[in-house]
C-alpha positions as CSV (number, residue, x, y, z in Angstrom):
1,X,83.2,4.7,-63.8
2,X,85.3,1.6,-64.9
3,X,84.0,-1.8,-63.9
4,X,86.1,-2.1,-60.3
5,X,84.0,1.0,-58.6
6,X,81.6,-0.2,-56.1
7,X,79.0,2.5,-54.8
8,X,77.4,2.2,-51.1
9,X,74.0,2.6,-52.0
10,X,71.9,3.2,-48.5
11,X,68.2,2.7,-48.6
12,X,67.6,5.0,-45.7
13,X,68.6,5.2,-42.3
14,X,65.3,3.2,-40.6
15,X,66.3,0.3,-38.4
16,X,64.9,-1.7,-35.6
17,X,67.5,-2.1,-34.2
18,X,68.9,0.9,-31.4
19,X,72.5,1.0,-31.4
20,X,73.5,3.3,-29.1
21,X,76.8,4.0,-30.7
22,X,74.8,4.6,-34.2
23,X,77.0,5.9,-36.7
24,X,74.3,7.0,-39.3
25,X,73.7,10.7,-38.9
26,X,70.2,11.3,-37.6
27,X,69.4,13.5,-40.3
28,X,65.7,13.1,-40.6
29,X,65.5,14.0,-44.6
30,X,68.2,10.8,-44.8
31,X,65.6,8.1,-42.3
32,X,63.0,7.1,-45.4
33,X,63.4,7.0,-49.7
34,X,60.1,5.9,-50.5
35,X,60.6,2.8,-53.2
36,X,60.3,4.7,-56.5
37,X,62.8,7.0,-55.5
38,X,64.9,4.4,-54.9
39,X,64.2,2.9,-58.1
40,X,65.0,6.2,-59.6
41,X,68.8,6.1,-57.5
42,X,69.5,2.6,-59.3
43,X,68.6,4.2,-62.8
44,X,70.9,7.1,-61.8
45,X,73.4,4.6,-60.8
46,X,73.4,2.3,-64.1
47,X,74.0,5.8,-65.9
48,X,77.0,6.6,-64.3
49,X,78.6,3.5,-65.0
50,X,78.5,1.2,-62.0
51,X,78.3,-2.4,-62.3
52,X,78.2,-3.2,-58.5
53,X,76.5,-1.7,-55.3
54,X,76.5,-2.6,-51.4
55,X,73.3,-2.2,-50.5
56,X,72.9,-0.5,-46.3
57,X,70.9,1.3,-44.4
58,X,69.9,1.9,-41.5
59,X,68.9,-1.6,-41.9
60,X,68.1,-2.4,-45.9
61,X,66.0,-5.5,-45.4
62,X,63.5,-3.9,-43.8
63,X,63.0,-1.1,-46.4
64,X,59.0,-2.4,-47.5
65,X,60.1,-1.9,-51.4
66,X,63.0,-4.0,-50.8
67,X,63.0,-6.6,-53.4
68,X,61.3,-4.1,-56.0
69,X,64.7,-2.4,-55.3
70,X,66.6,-5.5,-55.5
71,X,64.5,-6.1,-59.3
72,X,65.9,-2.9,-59.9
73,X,69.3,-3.8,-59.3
74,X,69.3,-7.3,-61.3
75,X,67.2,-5.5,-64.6
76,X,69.8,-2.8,-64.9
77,X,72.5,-5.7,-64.1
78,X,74.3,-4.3,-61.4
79,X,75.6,-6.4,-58.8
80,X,74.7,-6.3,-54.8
81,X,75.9,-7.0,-51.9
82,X,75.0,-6.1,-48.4
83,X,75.6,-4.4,-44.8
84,X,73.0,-5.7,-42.6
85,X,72.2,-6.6,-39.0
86,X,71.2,-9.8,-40.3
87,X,68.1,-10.7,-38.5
88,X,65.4,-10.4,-41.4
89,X,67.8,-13.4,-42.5
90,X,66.5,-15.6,-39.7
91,X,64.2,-16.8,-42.4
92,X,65.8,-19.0,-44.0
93,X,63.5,-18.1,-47.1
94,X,64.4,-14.8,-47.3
95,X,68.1,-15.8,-47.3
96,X,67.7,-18.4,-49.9
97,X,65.5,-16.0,-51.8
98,X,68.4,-13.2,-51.3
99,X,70.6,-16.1,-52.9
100,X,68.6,-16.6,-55.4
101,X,68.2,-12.7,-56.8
102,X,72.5,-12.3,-56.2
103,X,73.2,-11.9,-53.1
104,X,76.8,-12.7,-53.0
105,X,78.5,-11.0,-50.1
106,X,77.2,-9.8,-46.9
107,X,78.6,-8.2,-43.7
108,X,76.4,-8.6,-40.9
109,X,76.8,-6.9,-37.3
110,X,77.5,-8.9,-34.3
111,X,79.3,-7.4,-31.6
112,X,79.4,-10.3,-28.7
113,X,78.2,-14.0,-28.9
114,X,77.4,-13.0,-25.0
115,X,73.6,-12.1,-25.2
116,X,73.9,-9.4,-22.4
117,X,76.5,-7.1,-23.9
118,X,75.1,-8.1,-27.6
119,X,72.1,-6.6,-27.2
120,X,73.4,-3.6,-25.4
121,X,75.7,-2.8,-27.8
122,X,73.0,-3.6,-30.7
123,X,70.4,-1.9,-29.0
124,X,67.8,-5.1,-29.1
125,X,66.0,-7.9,-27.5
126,X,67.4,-11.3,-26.6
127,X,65.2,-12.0,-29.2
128,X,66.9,-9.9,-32.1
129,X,70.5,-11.5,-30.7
130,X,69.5,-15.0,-31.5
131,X,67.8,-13.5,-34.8
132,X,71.5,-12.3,-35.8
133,X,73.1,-15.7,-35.2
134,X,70.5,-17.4,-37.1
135,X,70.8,-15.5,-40.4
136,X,74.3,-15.6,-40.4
137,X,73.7,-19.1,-40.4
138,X,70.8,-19.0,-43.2
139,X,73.3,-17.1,-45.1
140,X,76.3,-19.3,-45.2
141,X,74.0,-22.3,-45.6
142,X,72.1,-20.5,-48.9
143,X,75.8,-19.9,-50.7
144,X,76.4,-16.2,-49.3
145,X,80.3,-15.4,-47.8
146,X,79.8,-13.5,-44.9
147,X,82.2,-11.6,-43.3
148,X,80.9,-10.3,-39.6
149,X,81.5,-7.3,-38.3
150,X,81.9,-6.5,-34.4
151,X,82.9,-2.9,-33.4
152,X,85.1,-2.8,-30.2
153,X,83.3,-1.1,-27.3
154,X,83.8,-1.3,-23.8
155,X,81.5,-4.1,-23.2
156,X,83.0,-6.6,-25.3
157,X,86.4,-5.4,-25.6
158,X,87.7,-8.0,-22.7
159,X,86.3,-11.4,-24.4
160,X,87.6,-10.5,-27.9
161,X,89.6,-14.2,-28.3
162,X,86.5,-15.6,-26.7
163,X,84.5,-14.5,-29.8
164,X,86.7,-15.9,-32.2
165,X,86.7,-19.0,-30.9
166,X,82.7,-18.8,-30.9
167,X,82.0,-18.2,-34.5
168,X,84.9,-20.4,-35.3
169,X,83.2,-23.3,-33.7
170,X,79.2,-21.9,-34.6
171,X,80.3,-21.4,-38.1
172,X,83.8,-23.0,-39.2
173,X,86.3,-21.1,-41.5
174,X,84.7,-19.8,-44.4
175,X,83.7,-16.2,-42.5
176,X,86.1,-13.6,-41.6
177,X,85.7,-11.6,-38.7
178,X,86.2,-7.8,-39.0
179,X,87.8,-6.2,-36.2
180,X,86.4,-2.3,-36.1
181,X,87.3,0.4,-33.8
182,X,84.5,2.5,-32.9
183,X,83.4,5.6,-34.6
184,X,82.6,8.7,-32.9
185,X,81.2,10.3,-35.9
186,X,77.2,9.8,-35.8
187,X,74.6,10.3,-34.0
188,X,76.2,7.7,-31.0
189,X,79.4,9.2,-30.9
190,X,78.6,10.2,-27.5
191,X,77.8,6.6,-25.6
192,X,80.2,6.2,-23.2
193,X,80.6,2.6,-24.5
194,X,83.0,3.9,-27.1
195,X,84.9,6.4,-25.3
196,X,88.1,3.9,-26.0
197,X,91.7,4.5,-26.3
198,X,93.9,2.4,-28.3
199,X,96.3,1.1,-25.6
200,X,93.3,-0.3,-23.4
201,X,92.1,-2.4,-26.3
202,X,95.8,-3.3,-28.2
203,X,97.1,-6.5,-26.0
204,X,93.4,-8.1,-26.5
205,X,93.9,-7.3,-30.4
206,X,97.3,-8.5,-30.7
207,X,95.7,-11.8,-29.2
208,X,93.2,-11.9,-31.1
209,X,95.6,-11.7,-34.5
210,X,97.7,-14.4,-32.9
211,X,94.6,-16.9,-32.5
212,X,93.3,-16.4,-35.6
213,X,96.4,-17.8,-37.0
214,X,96.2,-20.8,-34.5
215,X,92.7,-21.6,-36.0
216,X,93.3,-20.5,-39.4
217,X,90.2,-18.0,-39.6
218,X,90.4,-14.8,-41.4
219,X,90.7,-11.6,-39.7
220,X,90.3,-7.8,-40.9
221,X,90.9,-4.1,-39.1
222,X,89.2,-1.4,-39.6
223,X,90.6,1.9,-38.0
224,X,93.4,0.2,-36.4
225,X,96.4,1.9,-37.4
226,X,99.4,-0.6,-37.8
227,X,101.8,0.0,-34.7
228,X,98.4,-0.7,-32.6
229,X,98.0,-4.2,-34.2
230,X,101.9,-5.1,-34.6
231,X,102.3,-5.7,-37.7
232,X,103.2,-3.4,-40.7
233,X,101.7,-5.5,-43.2
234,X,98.5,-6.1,-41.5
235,X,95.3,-4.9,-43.7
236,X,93.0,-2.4,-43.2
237,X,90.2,-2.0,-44.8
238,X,89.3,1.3,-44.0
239,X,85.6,2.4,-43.3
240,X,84.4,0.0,-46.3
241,X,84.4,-3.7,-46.0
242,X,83.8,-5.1,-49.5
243,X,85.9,-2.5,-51.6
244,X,83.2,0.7,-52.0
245,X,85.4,3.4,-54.2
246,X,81.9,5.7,-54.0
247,X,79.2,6.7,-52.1
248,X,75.5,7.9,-53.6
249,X,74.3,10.9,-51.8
250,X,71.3,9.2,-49.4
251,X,69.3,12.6,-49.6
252,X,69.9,13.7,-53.1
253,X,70.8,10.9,-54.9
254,X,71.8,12.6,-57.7
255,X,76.0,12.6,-56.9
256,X,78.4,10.1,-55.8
257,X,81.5,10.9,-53.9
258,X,84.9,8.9,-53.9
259,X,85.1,7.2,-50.4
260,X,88.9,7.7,-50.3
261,X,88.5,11.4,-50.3
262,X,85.9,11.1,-47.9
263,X,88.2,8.9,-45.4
264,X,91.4,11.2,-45.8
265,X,89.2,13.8,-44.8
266,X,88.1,12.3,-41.8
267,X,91.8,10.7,-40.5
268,X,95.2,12.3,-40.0
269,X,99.1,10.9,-40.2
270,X,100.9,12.0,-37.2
271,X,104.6,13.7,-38.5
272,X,106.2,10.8,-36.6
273,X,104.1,8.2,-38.8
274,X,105.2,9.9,-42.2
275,X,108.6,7.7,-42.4
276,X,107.2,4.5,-41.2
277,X,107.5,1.8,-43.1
278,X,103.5,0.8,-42.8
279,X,102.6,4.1,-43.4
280,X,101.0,3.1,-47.0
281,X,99.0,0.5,-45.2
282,X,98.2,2.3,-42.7
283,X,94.6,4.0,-42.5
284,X,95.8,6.7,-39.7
285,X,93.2,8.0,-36.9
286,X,90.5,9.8,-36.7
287,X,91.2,13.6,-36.2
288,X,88.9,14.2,-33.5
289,X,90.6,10.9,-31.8
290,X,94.0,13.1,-32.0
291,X,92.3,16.6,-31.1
292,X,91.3,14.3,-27.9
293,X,93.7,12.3,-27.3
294,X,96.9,13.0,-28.7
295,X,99.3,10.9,-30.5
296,X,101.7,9.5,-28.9
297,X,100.7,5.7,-28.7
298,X,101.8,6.0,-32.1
299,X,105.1,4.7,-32.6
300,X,106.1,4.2,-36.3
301,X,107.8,1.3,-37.5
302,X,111.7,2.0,-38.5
């Protein structure tokens, strides 16, 4: 591996959270990695070459042998980040201390600043909702860039701008916001909360791009092909978030697998897209989104 690949390295799938549109498998051999195995992955992981890893789950923070794994990380000098719900970070402690081991980055899920359709969608307490907010707070104050991730679903798809403004006022313009259209892969694939189309989430998307300008706050798509958003030069960053190239097996650990490959697998180019012009920027759609739905509210651009 050269010093740019990044490997997601998940800590198992355990959470207390229960999203309903879960996009972790379910598998029940991929739930717990007792700490030394763990510890074992990152040795595995220093062999092969890598120099950074985003560190998920499930939820990673969690994970009892956490900072052992962490230690692990920092002795072998490989870098972390982290994909979290953020709520362990409502002590501040934790985040300072998450700081302090090298925490740099972090992308933490919040899917409404509403507290009725956040916790729906996040499966959780009012508690756990105001948990979220803190430690995204905790983090940004400790040093961390945080970028926060809200998945589109039918509960929150109709106060989009609304949110923006929120964490633009909650938490100024050092975050970005990252836009994600839902996945039907996992184990929640099936909530009817995600059973979207494109054109029924698209005008409140486009408005959303066009505020974020106003207010000068960054904003990133994930699974939103380009003709959706309007613009052929918009970025997507794909299924990632903080440039993974790999993945570590979560069962095995023993093999890592290049994301790329595992993302062209999952998503298809309609033959109408293969001459437009945003078609290298372009992250497709999902092939059971076509099977479903069809293509045409894909119009390249000339």
């Amino acid at each position: 591996m050269d010093d740019s690949s990044v490997s997601l390295f998940r800590l198992g799938e355990q959470c207390n959270n229960d999203c309903p549109m879960c996009s972790n498998s379910g598998r029940p051999q991929a739930f717990f990695q007792a700490a030394d195995v763990l510890v074992g992955r990152v040795e595995f992981l220093a062999n092969s070459g890598f120099k950074k890893v985003v560190v998920t789950g499930g939820e990673p923070t969690i994970h009892p042998g956490f900072w052992e794994i962490i230690g692990a990380l920092n002795e072998h000098g490989i870098a972390w980040d982290i994909n979290s719900h953020g709520r362990t970070f409502s002590d501040p402690e934790f985040a300072a201390r998450a700081r302090r081991e090298g925490l740099g980055r972090a992308i933490i899920s919040l899917h409404s600043h509403l507290v009725e359709p956040s916790c729906l969608i996040s499966g959780m307490k009012e508690k756990g909702h105001h948990e979220t907010v803190a430690g995204i707070q905790h983090l940004l104050d400790a040093g961390v860039f945080v970028m926060v991730n809200l998945v589109v679903t039918e509960h929150n798809r109709d106060h989009l701008v609304d949110f923006l403004d929120w964490c633009a006022e909650r938490y100024g313009r050092d975050i970005v916001l990252k836009v994600a259209f839902p996945s039907t892969t996992g184990k929640g694939g099936e909530w009817e909360g995600i059973q979207l189309r494109y054109q029924e989430v698209q005008d409140e998307v486009r408005a959303m791009r066009s505020r974020a300008r106003e207010l000068g706050v960054r904003v990133a798509f994930e699974s939103f092909p380009n003709c959706i958003l309007d613009a052929p030069k918009a970025r997507n960053i794909g299924r990632s978030g903080f440039g993974e190239t790999h993945y570590l097996d979560d069962i095995t650990g023993d093999q890592v697998y290049p994301i790329q490959y595992i993302e062209s697998v999952l998503s298809v180019f309609p033959e109408s897209c293969q001459s437009c012009r945003a078609v290298k920027r372009c992250p497709g759609v999902a092939e059971g989104y076509a099977k479903q739905h069809g293509t045409h509210e894909f119009i390249p651009f000339s």
